[in-house]
C-alpha positions as CSV (number, residue, x, y, z in Angstrom):
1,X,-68.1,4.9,72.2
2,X,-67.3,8.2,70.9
3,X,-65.3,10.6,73.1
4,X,-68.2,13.2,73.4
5,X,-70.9,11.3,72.8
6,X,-73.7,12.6,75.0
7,X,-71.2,15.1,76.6
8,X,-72.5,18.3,77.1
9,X,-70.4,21.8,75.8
10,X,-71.3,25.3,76.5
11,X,-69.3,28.0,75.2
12,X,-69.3,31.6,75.0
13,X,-69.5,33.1,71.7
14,X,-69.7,29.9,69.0
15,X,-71.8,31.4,66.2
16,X,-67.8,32.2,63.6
17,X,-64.8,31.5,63.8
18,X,-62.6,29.3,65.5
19,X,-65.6,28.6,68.1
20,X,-67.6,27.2,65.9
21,X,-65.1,25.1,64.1
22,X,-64.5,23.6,67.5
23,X,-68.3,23.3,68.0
24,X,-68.5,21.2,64.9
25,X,-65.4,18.8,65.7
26,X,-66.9,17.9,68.8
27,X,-70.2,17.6,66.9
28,X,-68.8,14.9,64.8
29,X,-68.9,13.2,68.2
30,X,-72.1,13.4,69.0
31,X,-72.0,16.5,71.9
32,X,-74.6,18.8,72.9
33,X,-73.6,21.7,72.2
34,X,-75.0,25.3,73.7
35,X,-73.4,28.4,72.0
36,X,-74.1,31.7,73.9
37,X,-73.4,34.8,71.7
38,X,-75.6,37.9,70.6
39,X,-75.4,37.4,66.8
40,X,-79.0,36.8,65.8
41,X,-79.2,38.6,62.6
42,X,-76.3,38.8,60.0
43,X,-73.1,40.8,60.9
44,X,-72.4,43.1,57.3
45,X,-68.4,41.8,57.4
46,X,-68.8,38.6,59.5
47,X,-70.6,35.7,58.6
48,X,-72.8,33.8,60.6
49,X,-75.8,34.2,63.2
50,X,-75.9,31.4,66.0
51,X,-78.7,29.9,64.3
52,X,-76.8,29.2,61.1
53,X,-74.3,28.2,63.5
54,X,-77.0,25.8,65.4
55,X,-77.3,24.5,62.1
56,X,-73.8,23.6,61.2
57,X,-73.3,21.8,64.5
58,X,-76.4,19.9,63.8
59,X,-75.5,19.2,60.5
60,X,-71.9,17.9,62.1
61,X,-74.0,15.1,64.3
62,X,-74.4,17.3,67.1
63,X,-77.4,18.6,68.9
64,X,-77.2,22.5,69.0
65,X,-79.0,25.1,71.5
66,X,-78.4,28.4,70.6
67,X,-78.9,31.0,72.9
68,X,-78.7,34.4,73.0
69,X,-77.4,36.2,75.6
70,X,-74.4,38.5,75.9
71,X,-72.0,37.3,78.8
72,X,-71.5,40.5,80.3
73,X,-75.0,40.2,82.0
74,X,-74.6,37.8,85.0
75,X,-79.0,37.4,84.6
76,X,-78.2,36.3,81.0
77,X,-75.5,34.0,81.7
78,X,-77.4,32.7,85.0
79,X,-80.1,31.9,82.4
80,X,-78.2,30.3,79.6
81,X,-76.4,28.4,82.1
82,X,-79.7,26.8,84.0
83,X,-81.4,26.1,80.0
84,X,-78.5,24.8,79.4
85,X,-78.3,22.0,82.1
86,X,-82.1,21.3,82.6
87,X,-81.8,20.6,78.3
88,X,-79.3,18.3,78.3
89,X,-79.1,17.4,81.9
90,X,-76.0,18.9,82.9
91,X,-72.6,20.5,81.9
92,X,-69.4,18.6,81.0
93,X,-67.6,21.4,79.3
94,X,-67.2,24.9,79.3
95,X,-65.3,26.7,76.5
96,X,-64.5,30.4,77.1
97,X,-64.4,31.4,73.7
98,X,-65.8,35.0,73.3
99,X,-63.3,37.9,73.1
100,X,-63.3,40.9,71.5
101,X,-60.3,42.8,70.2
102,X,-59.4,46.6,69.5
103,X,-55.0,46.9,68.7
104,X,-53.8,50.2,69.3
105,X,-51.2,51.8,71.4
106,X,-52.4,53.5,75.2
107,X,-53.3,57.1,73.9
108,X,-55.3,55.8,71.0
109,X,-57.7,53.1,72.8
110,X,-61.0,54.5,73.7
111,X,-62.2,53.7,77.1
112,X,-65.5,52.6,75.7
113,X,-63.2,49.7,74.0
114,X,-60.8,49.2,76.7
115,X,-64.0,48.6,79.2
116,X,-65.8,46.2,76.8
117,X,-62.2,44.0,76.0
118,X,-61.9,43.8,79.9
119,X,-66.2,43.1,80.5
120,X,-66.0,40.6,77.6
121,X,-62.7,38.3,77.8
122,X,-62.1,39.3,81.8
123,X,-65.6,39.1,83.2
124,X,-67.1,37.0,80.7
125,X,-64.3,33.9,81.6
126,X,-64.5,34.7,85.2
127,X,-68.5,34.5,85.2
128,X,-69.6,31.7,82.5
129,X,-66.8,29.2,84.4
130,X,-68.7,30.4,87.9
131,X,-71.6,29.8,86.4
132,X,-70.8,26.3,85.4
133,X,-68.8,24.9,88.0
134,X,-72.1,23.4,90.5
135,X,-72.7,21.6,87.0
136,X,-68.9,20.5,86.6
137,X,-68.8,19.1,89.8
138,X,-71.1,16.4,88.8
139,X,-69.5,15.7,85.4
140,X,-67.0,12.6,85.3
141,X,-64.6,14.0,82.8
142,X,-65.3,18.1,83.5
143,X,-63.0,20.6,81.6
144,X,-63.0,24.1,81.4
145,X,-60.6,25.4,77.9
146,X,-60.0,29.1,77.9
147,X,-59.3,30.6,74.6
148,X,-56.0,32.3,75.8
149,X,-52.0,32.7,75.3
150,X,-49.7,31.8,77.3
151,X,-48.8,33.9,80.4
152,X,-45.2,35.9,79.3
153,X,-44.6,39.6,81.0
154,X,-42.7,40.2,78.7
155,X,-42.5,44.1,78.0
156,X,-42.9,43.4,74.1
157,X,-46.4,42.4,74.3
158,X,-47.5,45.2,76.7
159,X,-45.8,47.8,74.9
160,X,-47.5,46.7,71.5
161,X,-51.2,46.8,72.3
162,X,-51.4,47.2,76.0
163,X,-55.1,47.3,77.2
164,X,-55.5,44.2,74.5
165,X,-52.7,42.4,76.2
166,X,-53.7,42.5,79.6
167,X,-57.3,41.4,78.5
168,X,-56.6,38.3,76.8
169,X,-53.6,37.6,80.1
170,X,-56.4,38.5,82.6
171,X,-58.4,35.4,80.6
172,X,-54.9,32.9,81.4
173,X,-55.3,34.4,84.6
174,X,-58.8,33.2,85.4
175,X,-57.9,29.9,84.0
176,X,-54.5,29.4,85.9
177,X,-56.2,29.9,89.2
178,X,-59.7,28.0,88.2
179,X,-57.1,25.6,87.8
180,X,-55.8,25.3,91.2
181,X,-58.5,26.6,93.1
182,X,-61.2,23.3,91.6
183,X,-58.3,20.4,91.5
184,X,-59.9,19.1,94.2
185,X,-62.9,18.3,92.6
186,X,-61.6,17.4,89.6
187,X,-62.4,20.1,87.1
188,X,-59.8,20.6,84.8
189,X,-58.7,24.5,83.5
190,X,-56.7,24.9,80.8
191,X,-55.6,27.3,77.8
192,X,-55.2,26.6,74.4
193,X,-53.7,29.5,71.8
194,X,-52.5,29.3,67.9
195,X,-49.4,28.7,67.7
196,X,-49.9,30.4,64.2
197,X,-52.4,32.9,62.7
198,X,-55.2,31.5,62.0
199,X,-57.8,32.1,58.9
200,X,-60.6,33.8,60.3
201,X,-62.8,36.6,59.5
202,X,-61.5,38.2,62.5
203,X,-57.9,38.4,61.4
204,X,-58.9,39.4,58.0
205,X,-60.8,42.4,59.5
206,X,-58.7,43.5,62.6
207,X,-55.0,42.3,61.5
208,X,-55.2,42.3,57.3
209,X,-55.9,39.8,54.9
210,X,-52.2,40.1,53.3
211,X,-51.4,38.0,56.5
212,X,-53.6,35.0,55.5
213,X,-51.2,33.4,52.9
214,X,-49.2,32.7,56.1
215,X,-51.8,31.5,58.3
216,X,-53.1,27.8,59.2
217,X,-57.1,26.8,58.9
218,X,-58.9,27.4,61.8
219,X,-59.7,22.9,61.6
220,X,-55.8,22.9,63.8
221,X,-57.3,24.8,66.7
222,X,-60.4,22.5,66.7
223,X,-58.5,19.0,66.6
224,X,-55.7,20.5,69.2
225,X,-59.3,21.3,71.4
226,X,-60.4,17.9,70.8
227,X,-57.2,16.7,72.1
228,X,-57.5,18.2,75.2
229,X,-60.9,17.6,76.2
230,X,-60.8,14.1,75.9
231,X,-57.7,13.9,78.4
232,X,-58.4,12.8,82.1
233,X,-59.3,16.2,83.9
234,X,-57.5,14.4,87.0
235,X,-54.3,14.8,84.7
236,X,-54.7,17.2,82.4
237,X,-54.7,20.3,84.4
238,X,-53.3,23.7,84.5
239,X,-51.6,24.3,81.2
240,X,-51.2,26.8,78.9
241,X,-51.1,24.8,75.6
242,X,-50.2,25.8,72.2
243,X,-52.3,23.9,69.6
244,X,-48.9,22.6,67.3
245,X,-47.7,20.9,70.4
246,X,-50.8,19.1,71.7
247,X,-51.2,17.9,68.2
248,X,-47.6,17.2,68.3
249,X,-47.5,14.9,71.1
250,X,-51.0,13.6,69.6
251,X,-48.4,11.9,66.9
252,X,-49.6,14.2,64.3
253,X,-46.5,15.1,62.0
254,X,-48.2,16.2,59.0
255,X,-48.9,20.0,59.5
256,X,-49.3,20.7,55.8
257,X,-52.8,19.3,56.1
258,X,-53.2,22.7,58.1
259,X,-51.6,25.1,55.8
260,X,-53.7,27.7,54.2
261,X,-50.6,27.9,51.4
262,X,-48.6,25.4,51.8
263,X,-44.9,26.5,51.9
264,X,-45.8,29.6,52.6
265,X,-43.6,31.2,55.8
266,X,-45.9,30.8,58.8
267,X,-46.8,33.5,60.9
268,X,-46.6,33.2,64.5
269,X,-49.3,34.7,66.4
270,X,-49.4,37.2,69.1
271,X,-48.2,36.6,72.5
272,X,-45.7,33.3,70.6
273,X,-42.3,34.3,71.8
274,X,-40.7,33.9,68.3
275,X,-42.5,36.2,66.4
276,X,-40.6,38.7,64.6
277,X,-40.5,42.0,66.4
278,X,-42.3,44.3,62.7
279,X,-45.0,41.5,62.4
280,X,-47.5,43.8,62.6
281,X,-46.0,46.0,59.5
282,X,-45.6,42.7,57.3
């Protein structure tokens, strides 16, 4: 039997990106998979609706419910949560994966930005994983994988991008302590972050295409997800995982497979330690 094979997913956001690559991996499996995200009609820069996306999961071997909702409604998450569970007749898995991004410096950051980074990665973590956990309870292998870095004070990060930083370390934060506080019933929370840029649309728009030739395909971030979520949630608890190394201890050696040029110098991504200090003016 497959690893995911009548396993049900829900996951915030799901309809680009690194979201719906690991939508599709787990498809291959066989998973139900409910994406929650707003995109119903074509973004001008960003491809991708969630229906396209419902259709790509299918396509995968999956079963796909889109919904739309935007998670920082609790009613609309509430909702997408119960369809969710009464479709497929429960939840196994819950994937914060919806973030949004703005990189400036303190002065420059409107508040309008800061507020929706903080409602969005903060909030939206915090609420879909509340909103999951009666369901998890039930499940016999129940995960919940938050789409954050590791948590490092250091000032670098901070001093970089600040209201950015502390919205993607409030995500780790809602994961370390989902973590501890649900051990007990054996939910498993963990966090999973490039250990690389990554080809997305996203980093082409917000960070610069020149970056790309250094960056891996989005396909490493799936199978390092994949990796995870099959692991005993008794076990597998608590960690704030870098995709190269779950892969690594996986057995996979050949990282090539993942390069968008292979060769090329790879670039590590935010919030990975060593990152050169002018990345950001390569």
């Amino acid at each position: 039997m497959k690893n995911f094979e009548n396993k049900t997913v829900i996951m915030s956001g799901g309809s680009r990106g690194v979201g719906l690559e690991i939508a599709k991996t787990l498809a291959k499996d066989g998973a139900n998979i409910a994406i929650l995200a707003k995109t119903t009609e074509p973004h001008p820069t960003l491809p991708g609706t969630i229906y396209t996306a419902a259709e790509e999961i299918e396509a995968a071997g999956g079963n796909a419910l889109p919904i739309v909702c935007d998670i920082r409604f609790e009613d609309q998450v509430s909702s997408a949560v119960q369809e969710c569970a009464k479709k497929f007749g429960g939840v196994d898995i819950c994937i914060n994966n919806a973030s949004a991004i703005h990189l400036s410096d303190t002065v420059n950051t409107p508040m309008k930005r800061y507020d929706l980074m903080h409602n969005i990665n903060v909030r939206g973590t915090f609420l879909l994983s509340q909103q999951c956990i009666p369901f998890l309870k039930e499940s016999e292998n129940a995960h919940i994988l938050t789409l954050s870095p590791p948590l490092n004070i250091s000032r670098k990060w901070f001093g970089m991008t600040l209201a950015y930083t502390t919205a993607k370390y409030g995500m780790s934060l809602v994961a370390h302590g989902l973590a501890e506080e649900f051990k007990k019933d054996n939910i498993a929370s963990n966090c999973l972050w490039p250990r690389t840029s990554l080809d997305t649309a996203a980093v082409r728009n917000v960070i610069g295409a020149e970056l790309i030739k250094g960056s891996r395909k989005p396909s490493i971030y799936a199978d390092a997800a994949y990796a995870v979520l099959k692991r005993n949630s008794s076990e597998c608890t608590g960690n704030f995982f870098l995709d190269q190394d779950v892969l690594e201890e996986e057995g996979v050696t050949d990282f090539e497979q993942y390069a968008i040029q292979p060769g090329e110098t790879l670039v590590s991504d935010f919030f990975v330690d060593d990152n050169p200090e002018d990345w950001l003016q390569a």
